[in-house]
VEXLO-685653 format. One record per residue (C-alpha): residue in three letters; x, y, z. Coordinates in pm, 1 decimal. Example, Ala and Ser with C-alpha at 12.3 -4.5 7.8 and 13.67 -1.06 7.14 Angstrom:
! VEXLO-685653
SITE  aa        x        y        z
SITE ALA   1230.0   -450.0    780.0
SITE SER   1367.0   -106.0    714.0
! end
This chain:
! VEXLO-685653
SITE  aa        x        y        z
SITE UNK  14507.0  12013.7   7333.7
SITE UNK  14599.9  11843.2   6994.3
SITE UNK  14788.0  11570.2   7076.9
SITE UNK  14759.0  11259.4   7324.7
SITE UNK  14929.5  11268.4   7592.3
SITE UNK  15222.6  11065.1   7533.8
SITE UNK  15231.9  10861.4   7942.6
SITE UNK  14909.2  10676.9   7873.2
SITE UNK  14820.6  10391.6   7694.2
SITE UNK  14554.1  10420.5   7458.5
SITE UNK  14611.6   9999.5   7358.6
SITE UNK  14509.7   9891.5   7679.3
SITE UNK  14126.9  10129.3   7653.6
SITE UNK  13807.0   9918.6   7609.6
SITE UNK  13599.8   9948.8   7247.8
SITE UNK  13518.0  10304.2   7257.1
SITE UNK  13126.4  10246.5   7255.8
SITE UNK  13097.7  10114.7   7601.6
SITE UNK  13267.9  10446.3   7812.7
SITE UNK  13045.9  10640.1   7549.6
SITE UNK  12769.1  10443.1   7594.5
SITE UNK  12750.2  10523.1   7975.9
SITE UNK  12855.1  10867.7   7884.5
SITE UNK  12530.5  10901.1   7624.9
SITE UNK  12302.0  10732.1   7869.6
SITE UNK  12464.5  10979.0   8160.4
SITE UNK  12322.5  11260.9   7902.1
SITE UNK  11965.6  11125.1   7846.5
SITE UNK  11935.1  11165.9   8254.0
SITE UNK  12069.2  11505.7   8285.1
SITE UNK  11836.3  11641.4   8051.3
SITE UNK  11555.1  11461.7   8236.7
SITE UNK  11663.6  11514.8   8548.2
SITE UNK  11702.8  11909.7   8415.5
SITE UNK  11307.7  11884.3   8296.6
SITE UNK  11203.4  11774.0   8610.7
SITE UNK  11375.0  12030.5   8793.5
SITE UNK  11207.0  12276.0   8579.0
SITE UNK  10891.2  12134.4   8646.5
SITE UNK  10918.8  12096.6   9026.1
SITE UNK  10926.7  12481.1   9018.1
SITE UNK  10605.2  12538.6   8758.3
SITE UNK  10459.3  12286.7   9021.1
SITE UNK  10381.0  11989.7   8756.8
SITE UNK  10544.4  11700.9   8867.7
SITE UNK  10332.8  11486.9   9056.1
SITE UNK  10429.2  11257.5   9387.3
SITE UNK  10773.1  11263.0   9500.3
SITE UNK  10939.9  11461.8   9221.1
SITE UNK  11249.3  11583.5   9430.6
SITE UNK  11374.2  11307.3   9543.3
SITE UNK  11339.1  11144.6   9147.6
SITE UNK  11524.8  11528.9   9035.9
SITE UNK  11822.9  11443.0   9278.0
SITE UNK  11856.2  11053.1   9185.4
SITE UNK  11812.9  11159.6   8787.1
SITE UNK  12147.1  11461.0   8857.7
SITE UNK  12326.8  11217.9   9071.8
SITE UNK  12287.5  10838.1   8992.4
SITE UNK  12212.0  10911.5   8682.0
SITE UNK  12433.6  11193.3   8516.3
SITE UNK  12710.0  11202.7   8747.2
SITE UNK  12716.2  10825.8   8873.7
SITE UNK  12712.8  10692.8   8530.2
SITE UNK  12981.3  10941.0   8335.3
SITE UNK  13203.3  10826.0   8674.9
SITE UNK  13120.6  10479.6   8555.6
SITE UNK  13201.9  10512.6   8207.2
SITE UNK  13504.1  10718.6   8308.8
SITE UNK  13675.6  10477.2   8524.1
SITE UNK  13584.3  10199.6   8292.1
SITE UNK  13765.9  10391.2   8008.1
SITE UNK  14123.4  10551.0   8201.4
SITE UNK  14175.2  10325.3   8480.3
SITE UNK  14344.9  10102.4   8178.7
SITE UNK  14473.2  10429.2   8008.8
SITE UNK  14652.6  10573.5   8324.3
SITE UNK  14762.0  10233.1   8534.3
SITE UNK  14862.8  10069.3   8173.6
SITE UNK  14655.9   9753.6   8283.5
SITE UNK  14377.7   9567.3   8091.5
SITE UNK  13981.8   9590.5   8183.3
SITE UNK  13914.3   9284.4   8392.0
SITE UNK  13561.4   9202.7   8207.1
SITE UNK  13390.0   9419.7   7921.6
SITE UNK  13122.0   9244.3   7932.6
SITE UNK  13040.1   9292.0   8304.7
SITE UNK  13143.2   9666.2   8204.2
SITE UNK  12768.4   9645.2   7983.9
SITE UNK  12576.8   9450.4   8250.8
SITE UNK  12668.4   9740.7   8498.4
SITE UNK  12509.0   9993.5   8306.0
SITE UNK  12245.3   9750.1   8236.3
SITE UNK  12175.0   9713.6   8609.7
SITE UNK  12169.8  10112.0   8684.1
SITE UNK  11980.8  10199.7   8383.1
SITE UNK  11701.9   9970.8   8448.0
SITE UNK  11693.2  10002.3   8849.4
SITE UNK  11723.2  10412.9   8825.5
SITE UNK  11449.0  10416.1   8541.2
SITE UNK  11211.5  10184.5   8823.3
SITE UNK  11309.6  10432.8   9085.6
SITE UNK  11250.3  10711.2   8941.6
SITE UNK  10889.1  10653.8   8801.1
SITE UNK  10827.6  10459.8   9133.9
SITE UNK  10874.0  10790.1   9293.0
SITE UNK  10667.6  10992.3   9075.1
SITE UNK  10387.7  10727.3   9122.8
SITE UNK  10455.7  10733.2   9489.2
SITE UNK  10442.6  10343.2   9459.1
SITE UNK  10683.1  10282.8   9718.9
SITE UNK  10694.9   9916.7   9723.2
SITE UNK  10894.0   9920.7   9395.5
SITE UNK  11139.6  10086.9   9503.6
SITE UNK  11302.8   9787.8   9673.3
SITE UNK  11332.7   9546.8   9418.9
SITE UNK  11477.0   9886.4   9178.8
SITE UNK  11719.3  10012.6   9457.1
SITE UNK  11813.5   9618.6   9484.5
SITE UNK  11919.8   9615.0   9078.3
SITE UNK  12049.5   9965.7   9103.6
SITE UNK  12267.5   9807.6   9399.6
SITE UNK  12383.6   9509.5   9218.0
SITE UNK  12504.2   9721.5   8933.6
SITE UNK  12723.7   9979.7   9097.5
SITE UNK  12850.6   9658.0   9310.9
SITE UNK  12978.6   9525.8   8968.8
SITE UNK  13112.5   9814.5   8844.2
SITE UNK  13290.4   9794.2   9155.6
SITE UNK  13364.6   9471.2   9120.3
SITE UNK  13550.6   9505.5   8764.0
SITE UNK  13758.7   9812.7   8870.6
SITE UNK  13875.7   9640.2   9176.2
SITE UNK  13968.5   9333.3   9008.4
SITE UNK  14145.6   9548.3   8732.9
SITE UNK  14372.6   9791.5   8969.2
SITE UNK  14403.5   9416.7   9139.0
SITE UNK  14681.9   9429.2   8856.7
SITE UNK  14862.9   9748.4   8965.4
SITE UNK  15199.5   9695.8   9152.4
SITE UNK  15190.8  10033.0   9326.3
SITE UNK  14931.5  10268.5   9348.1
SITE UNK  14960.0  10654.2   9237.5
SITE UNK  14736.9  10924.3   9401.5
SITE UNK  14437.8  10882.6   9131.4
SITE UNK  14412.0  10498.4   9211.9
SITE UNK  14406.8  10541.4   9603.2
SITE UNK  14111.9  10733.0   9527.4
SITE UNK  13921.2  10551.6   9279.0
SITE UNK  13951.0  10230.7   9541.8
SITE UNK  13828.8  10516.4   9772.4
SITE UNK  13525.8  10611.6   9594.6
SITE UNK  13439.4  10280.3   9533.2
SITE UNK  13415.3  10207.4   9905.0
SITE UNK  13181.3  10473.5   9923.7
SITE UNK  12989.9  10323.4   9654.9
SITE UNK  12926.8   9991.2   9799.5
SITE UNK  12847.0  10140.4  10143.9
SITE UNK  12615.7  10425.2  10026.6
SITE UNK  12411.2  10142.9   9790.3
SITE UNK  12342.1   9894.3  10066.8
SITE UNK  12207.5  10272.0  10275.9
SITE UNK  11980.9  10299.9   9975.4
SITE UNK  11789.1   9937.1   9983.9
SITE UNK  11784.4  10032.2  10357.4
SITE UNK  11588.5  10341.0  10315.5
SITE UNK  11402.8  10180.7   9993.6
SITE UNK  11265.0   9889.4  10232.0
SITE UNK  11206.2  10172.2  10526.5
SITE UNK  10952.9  10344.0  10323.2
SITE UNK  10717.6  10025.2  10296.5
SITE UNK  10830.9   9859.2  10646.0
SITE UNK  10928.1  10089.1  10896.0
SITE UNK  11274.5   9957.6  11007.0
SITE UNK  11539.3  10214.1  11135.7
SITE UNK  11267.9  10244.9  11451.3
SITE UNK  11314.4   9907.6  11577.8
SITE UNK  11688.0   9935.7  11600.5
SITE UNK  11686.2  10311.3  11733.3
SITE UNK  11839.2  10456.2  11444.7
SITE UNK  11648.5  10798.5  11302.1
SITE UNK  11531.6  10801.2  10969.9
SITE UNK  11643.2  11124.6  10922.9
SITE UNK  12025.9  10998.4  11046.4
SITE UNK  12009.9  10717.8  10778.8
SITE UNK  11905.8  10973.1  10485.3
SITE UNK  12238.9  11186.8  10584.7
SITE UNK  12480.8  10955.7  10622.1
SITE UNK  12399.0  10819.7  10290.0
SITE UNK  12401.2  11202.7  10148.7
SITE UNK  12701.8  11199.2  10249.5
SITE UNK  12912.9  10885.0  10104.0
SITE UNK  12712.0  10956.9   9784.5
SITE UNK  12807.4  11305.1   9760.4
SITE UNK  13143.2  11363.2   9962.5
SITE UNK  13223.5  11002.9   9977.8
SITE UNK  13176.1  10866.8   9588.1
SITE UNK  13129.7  11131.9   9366.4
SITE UNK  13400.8  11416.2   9498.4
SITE UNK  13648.7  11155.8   9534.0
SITE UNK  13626.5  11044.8   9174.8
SITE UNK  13639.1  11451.3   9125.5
SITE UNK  13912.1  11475.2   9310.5
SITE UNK  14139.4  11146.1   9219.0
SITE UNK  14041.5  11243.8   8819.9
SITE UNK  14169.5  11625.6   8872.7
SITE UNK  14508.5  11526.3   9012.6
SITE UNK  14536.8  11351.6   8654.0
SITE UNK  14351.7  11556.5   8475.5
SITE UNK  14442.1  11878.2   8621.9
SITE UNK  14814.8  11833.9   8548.6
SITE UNK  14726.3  11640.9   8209.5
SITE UNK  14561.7  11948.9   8033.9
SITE UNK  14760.4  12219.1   8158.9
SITE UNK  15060.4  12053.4   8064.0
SITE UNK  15200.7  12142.6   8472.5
SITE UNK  15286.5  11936.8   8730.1
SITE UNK  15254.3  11910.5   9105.5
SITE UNK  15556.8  12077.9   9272.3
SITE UNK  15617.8  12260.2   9607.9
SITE UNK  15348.7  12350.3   9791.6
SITE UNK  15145.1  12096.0   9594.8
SITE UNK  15251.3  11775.2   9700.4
SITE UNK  15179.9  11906.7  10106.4
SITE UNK  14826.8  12015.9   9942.5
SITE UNK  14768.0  11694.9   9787.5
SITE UNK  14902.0  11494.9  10150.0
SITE UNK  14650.6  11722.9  10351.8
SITE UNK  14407.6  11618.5  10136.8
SITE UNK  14423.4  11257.7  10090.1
SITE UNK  14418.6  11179.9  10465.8
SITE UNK  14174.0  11412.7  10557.1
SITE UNK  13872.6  11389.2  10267.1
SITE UNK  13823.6  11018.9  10341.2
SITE UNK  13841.3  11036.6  10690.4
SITE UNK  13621.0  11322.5  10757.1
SITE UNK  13378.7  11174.4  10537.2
SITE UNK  13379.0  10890.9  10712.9
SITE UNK  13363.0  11053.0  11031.5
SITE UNK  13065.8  11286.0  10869.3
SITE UNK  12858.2  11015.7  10761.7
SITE UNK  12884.8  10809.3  11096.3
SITE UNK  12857.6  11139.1  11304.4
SITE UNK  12515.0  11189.8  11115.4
SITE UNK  12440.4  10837.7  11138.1
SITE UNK  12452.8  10844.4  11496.1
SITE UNK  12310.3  11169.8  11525.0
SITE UNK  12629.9  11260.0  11707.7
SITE UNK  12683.1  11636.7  11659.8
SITE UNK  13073.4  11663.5  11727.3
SITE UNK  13201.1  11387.3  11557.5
SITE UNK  12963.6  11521.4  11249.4
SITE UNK  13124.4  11878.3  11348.2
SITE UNK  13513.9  11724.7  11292.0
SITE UNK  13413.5  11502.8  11029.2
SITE UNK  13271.1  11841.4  10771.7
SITE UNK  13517.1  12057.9  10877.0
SITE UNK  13794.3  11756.9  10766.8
SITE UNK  13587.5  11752.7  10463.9
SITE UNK  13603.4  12166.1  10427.9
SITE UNK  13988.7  12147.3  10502.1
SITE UNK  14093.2  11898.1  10188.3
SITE UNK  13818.1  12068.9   9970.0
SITE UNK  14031.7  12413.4  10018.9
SITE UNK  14321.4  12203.3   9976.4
SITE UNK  14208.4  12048.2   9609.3
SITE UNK  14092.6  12422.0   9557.9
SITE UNK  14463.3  12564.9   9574.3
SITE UNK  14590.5  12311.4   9404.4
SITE UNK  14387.4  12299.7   9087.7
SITE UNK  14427.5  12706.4   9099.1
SITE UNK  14780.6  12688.6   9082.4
SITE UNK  14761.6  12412.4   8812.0
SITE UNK  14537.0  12641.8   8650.6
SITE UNK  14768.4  12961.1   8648.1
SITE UNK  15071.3  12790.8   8544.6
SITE UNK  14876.1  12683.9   8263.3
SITE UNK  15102.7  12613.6   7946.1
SITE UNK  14850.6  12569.0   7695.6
SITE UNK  14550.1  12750.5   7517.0
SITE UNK  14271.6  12787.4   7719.9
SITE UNK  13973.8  12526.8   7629.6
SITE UNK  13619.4  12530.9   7736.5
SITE UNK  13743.4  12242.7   7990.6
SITE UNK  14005.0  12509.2   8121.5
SITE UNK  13713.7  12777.9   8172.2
SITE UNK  13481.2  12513.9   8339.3
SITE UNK  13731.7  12386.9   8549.1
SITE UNK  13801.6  12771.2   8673.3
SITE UNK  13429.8  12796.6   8746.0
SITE UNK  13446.4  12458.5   8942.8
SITE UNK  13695.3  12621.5   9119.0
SITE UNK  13517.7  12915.8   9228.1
SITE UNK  13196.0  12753.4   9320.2
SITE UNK  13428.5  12491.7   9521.8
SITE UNK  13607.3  12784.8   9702.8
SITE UNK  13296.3  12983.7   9786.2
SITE UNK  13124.5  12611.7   9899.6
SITE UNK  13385.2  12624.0  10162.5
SITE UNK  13324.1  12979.5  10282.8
SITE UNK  12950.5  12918.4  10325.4
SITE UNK  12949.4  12616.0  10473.0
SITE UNK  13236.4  12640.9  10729.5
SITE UNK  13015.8  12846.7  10986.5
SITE UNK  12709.7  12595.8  10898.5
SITE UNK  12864.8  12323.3  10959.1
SITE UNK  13043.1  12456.4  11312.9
SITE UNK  12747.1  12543.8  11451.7
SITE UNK  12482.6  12222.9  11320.8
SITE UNK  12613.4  11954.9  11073.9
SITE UNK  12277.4  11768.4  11150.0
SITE UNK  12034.8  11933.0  11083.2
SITE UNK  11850.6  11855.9  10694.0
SITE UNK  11908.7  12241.6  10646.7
SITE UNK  12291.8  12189.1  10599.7
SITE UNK  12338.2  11814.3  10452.0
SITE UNK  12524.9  11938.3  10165.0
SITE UNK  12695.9  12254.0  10353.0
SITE UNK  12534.3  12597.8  10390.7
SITE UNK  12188.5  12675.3  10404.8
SITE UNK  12060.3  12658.7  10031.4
SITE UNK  12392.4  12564.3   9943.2
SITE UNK  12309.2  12225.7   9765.3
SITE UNK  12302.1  12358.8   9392.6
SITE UNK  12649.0  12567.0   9461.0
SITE UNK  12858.7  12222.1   9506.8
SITE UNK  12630.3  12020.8   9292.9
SITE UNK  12592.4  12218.3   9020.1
SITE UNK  12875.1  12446.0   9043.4
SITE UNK  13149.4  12242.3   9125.5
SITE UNK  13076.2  11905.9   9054.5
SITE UNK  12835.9  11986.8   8752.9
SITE UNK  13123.9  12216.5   8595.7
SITE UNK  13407.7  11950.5   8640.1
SITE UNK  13196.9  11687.1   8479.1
SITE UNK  13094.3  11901.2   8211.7
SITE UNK  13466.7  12051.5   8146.7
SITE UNK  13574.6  11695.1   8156.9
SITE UNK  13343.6  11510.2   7882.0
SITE UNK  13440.6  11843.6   7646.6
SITE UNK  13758.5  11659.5   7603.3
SITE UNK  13742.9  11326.9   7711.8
SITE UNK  13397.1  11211.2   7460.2
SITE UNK  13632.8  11398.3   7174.8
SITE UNK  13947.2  11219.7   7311.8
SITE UNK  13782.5  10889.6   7306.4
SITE UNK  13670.3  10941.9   6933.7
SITE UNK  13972.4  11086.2   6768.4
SITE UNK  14172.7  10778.9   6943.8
SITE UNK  13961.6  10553.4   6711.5
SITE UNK  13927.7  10733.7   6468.2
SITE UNK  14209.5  10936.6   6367.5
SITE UNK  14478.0  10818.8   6640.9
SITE UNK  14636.7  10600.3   6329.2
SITE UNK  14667.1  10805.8   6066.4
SITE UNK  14870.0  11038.9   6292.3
SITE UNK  15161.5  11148.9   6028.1
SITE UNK  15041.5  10951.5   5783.9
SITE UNK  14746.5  11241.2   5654.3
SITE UNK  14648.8  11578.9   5806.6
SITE UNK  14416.8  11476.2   6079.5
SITE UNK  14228.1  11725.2   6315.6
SITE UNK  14326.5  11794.6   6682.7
SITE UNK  14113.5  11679.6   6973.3
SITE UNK  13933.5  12013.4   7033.0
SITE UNK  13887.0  12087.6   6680.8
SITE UNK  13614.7  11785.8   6694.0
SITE UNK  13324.5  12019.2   6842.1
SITE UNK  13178.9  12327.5   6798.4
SITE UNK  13311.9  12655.8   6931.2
SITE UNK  13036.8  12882.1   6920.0
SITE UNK  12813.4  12592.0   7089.4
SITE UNK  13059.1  12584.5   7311.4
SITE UNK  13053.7  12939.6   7411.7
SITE UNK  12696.5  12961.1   7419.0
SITE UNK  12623.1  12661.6   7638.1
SITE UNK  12907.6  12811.5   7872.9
SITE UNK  12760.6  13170.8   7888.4
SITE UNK  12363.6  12983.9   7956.6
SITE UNK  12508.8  12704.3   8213.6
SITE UNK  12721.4  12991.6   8356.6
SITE UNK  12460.4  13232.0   8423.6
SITE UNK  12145.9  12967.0   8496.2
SITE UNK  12369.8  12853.6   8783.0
SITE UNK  12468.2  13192.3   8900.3
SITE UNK  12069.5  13252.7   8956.7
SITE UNK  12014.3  12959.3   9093.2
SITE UNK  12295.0  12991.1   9349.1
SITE UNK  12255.7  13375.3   9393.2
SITE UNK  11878.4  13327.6   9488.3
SITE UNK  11954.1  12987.5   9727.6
SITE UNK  12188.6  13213.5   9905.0
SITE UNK  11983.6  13545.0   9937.6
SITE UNK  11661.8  13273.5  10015.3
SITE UNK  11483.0  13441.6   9653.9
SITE UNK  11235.8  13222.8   9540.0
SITE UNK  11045.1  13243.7   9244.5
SITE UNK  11133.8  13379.5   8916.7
SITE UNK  11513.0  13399.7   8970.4
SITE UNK  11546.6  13037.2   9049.2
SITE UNK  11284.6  12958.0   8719.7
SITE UNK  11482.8  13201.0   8465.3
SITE UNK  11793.6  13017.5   8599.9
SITE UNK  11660.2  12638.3   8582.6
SITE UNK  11561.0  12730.2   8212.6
SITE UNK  11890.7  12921.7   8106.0
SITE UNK  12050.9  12611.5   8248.2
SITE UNK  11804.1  12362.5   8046.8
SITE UNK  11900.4  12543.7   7709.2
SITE UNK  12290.7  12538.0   7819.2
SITE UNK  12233.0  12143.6   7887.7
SITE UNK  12042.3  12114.3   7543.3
SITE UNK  12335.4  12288.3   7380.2
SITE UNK  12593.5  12105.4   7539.9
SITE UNK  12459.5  11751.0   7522.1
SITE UNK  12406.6  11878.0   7126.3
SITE UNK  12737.2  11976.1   7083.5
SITE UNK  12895.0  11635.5   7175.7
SITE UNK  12632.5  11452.1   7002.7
SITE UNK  12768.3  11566.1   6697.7
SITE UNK  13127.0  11488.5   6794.6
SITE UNK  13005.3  11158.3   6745.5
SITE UNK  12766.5  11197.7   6429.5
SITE UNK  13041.8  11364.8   6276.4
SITE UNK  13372.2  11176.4   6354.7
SITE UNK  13274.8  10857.9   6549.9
SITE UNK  13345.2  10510.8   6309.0
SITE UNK  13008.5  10385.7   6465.4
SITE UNK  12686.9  10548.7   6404.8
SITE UNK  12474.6  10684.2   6716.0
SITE UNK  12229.3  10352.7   6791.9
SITE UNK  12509.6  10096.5   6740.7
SITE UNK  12704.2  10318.8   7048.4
SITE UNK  12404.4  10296.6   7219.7
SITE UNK  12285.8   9948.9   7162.3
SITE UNK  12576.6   9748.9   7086.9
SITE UNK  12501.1   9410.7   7038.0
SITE UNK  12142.8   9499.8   6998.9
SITE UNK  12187.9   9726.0   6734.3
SITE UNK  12092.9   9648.8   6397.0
SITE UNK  12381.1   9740.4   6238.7
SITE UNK  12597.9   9494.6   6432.7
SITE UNK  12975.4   9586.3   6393.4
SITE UNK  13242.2   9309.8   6360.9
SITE UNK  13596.4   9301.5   6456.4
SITE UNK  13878.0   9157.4   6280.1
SITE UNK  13842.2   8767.4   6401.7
SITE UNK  13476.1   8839.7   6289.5
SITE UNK  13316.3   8859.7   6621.4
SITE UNK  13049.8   9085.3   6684.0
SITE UNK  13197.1   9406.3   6886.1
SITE UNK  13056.3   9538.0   7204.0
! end
């Protein structure tokens, strides 16, 4: 893509370094969340290491570039401005600090911690939340990607307050003395983190995004896809989570095959976006047909799984052993696909967004490398094709190792490859994105305050 899009509107955006500082910060987790994953299988990471892999991937990685995300293009797309910037800093503040706690709490298997970290970690998705809501509060009429932001950030409150709960459980036994399971508790807020928060950012973002970058729109079939979809992903998530929650095993049953029935429908949809395709494919286009896949062959495995026992810990993210397919796969591909153009997008707006016909200025995906490109593809591509292909035949072992390190040198090569969108093109140098305020080399704006 060379141009902007010409329906958004790039005025009403925050500063660019706060959606890249959550989007940097989202990095510096994935590759330690990819370490640790490495390590759990050379058997080096001491106490609780699995659960501090998962939070690193999720509320790290994924929960903060959906942060910085909606932060950046809920302005852009509904034309409104952010409620509070600086509340848009304290949240990543908050999740930085109480993740960070959490994390090394777990490793330490000092469990008392993890209350007062889950409690922060709360607080600061609560005011992302919080600044979101009171920005779409703006909106006169909501389009399909709004209804599911608001969605997501439902799911975000509810799976948060889930999370002190099971925090404070591991210290003072609680579920027990209200006859709730542990077990129940842990799935139900599986669930609204995975199904509930982060695929319904995936989804609401693709309906935009999907259409945006292929230059298509929805027609036909599409718009009965995308009504299948929007009543039945949030509802059988809902149903999911309080089927598990209750340890009820046929509402859980309705509720995941709800969830399998919009996931197909999303699938079709962004396939048919995909083939009618009017511009030249990007590495977003070729992760976005791998998300795809993964997404389409998530459904196939975990259809029978979840018919027969959506309870049991064996199937809390579908199939048997089908965790990495939907995490990494489909989720981990979108999110990937998506900062190849959105971290460049967000640059060459500041940068280079003025001088549009005024000098010879590059196009968006002329801003990073190629060949990195290529060759984190072709490592992230295959890692996660071991990984999967071994989960699903039950190989452990070397497969699964080969595959966590091809996918820890596609990460390296990746997060190095949009680095240097940013050494080479951003107007602010690396710590002052990072820091802001804090940063030595304080920038000012025009009225000579300091910038965020």
């Amino acid at each position: 893509m060379g141009a902007i899009p010409g329906t958004i509107e790039t005025d009403r955006q925050p500063p660019m370094t706060v959606p890249l500082r959550h989007f940097l910060v989202g990095l510096v987790f994935l590759v330690a969340g990819i370490g640790v994953g490495i390590g759990l299988h050379l058997n080096v990471v001491p106490g609780l290491g699995r659960l501090a892999h998962v939070h690193l991937l999720l509320a790290g990685w994924i929960c903060l570039t959906i942060m910085g995300a909606m932060t950046q293009f809920v302005p852009v797309w509904s034309g409104v401005t952010l409620h509070s910037r600086r509340l848009a800093n304290v949240q990543l503040g908050l999740v930085v600090a109480g993740l960070s706690g959490f994390v090394v709490a777990f490793l330490l298997v000092e469990t008392t911690w993890l209350i007062p970290f889950a409690a922060l970690m709360l607080v600061g998705f609560w005011v992302f939340a919080y600044n979101i809501v009171r920005t779409l509060g703006t909106v006169d009429e909501y389009d399909v990607t709004e209804r599911h932001f608001l969605g997501a950030l439902g799911f975000f409150l509810a799976l948060t307050v889930l999370g002190v709960l099971l925090a404070i459980d591991f210290t003072v036994p609680t579920f027990s003395r209200v006859g709730v399971g542990r077990s129940g508790v842990v799935g139900a807020h599986a669930t609204l983190a995975v199904f509930g928060a982060v695929l319904t950012t995936v989804y609401g973002a693709l309906y935009q995004l999907g259409t945006m970058f292929t230059q298509t729109e929805l027609h036909g079939i599409d718009h009965r896809l995308r009504a299948v979809e929007e009543v039945a992903h949030p509802v059988g998530v809902v149903v999911l989570a309080a089927g598990r929650l209750a340890a009820n095993a046929p509402a859980a049953r309705v509720g995941g095959l709800l969830v399998l029935l919009a996931a197909s429908a999303i699938c079709l949809v962004l396939a048919r976006k995909l083939y009618e395709m009017r511009v030249e494919r990007t590495p977003m286009h070729t992760r976005y047909v791998v998300a795809v896949g993964a997404l389409a062959l998530w459904v196939a495995v975990s259809a029978p799984a979840w018919t027969s026992d959506p309870l049991t810990r064996e199937h809390l993210l579908g199939g048997a052993n089908a965790g990495h397919l939907m995490l990494l796969g489909a989720i981990g591909f979108v999110v990937v696909g998506t900062l190849y153009h959105v971290i460049p997008f967000v640059v060459w707006v500041n940068r280079y967004s003025d001088l549009l016909g005024l000098e010879d200025v590059p196009m968006i995906d002329d801003l990073y490398d190629d060949r990195i490109a290529a060759i984190d593809g072709l490592l992230l591509g295959g890692g996660s094709a071991l990984i999967v292909g071994a989960n699903l035949s039950s190989v452990a072992g070397v497969p699964v190792l080969l595959g966590g390190l091809l996918v820890g040198v596609g990460v390296v090569a990746f997060v190095s490859n949009v680095v240097l969108v940013l050494v080479r093109h951003s107007p602010h140098p690396i710590d002052r994105i990072v820091l802001g305020a804090f940063s030595p080399r304080r920038a000012r704006g025009p009225d000579g305050a300091v910038e965020e």
